[in-house]
N, C-alpha and C positions, 0 to 999 in steps of 0.2 A: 359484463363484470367478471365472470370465470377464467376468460381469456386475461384479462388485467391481474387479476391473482395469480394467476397461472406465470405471466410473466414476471409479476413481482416475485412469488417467490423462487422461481429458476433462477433470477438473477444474485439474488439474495446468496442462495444457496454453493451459486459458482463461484461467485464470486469468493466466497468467504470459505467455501473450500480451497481454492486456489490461494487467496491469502497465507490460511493455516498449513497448509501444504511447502509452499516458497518459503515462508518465513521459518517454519520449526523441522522441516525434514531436507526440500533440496536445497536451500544455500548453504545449511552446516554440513549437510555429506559432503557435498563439492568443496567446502573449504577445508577441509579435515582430510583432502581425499586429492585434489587439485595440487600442483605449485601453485606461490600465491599469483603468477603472471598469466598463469593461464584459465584460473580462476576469474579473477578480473578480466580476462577477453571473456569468456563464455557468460559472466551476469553480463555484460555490456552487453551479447546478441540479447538475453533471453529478458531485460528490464524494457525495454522496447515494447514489446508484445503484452508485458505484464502490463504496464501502464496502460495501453489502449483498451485492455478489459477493465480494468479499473473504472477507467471513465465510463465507458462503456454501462458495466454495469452498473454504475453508481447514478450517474444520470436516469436511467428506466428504473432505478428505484428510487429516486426521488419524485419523478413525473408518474410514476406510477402507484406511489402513496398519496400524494395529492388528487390522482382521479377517482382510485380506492375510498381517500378517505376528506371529503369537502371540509375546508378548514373553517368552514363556520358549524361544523359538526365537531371540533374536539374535545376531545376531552382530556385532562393530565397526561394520560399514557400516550396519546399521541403526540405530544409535543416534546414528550420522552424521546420519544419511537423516531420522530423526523430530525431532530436533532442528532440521534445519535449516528442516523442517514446522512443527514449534510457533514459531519465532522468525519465522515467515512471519507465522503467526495473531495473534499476540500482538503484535507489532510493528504488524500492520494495525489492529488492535483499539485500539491506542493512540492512534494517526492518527487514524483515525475518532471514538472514545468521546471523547477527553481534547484534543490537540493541535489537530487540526481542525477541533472547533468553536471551540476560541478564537482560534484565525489566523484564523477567516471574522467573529466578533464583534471584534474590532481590526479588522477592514476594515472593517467597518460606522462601529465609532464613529471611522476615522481621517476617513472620506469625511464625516460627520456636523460632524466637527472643521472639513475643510477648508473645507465651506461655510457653516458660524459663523465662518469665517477670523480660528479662535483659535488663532495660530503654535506658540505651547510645547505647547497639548495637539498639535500635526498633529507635532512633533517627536517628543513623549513617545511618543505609540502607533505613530508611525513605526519607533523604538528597540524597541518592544515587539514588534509587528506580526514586523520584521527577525528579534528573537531567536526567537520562536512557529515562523516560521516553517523560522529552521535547523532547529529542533527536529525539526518535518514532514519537513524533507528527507532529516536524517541516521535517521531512522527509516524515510522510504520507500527509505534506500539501504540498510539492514539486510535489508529485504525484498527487494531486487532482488539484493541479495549471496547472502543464502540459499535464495533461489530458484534462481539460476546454478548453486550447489552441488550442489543438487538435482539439477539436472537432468544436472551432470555425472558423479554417482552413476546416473544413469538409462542412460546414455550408455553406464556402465562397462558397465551388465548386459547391453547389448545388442552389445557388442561384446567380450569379455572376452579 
């Protein structure tokens, strides 16, 4: 059982560092800091790698709160606590699988657009590009919400 805590919470902890890290210091340096062309090629290397820890880590904390904690054992706060686990996962899942890659393909074909400098399409995918990408944010902000949660459930146990 040490071993399983042990993993659960390194993963917890990387992951959701890495989260708070990508989402609040390095994507607004690099864009504040970047052109926006070369900005967009560099997340395109680095959301790859992100996503794989994502899963990664979301999976062995799922599988690893359920070995931790048998769900004929719950209790409220756990049903708190795995919930706000699966909305991690799945919300990343979403980003990555579905969202993701059509924010980074509208950035392809906007940049495609701009240097055909065919004005309505650099508007239309612009328009698209914009709403794809609320989509991304208000799902990585699902995930930074229910991570905090987490963690503030984590918080309680250790200080009760």
């Amino acid at each position: 059982m040490p071993v399983l805590r042990f993993i659960h919470f390194f993963a917890f902890v990387f992951w959701y560092g890495i989260l708070v890290y990508f989402t609040f210091i390095q994507a607004p340096l690099l864009f504040k800091t970047l052109p926006r062309d070369l900005f967009g090629l560099v997340q395109s290397k680095l959301f790859p790698a992100y996503y794989i820890l994502n899963y990664v880590c979301g999976t062995a904390l799922v599988v690893t709160y359920h070995l931790i904690h048998p769900l004929k054992n719950y209790v409220p706060q756990d049903c708190v606590k795995i919930t706000a686990l699966c909305l991690m996962l799945l919300f990343s899942l979403g980003q990555g699988l579905w969202i993701g890659p059509k924010v980074g393909e509208l950035r392809v074909q906007r940049e495609a657009a701009e240097q055909a400098k065919d004005q309505p399409q650099v508007e239309a995918l612009t328009r698209a590009f914009g709403k794809a990408h609320g989509i991304s944010l208000l799902f990585n902000f699902v995930v930074v919400a229910a991570g905090t949660l987490y963690l503030v459930y984590l918080f309680k146990e250790w200080n009760p």
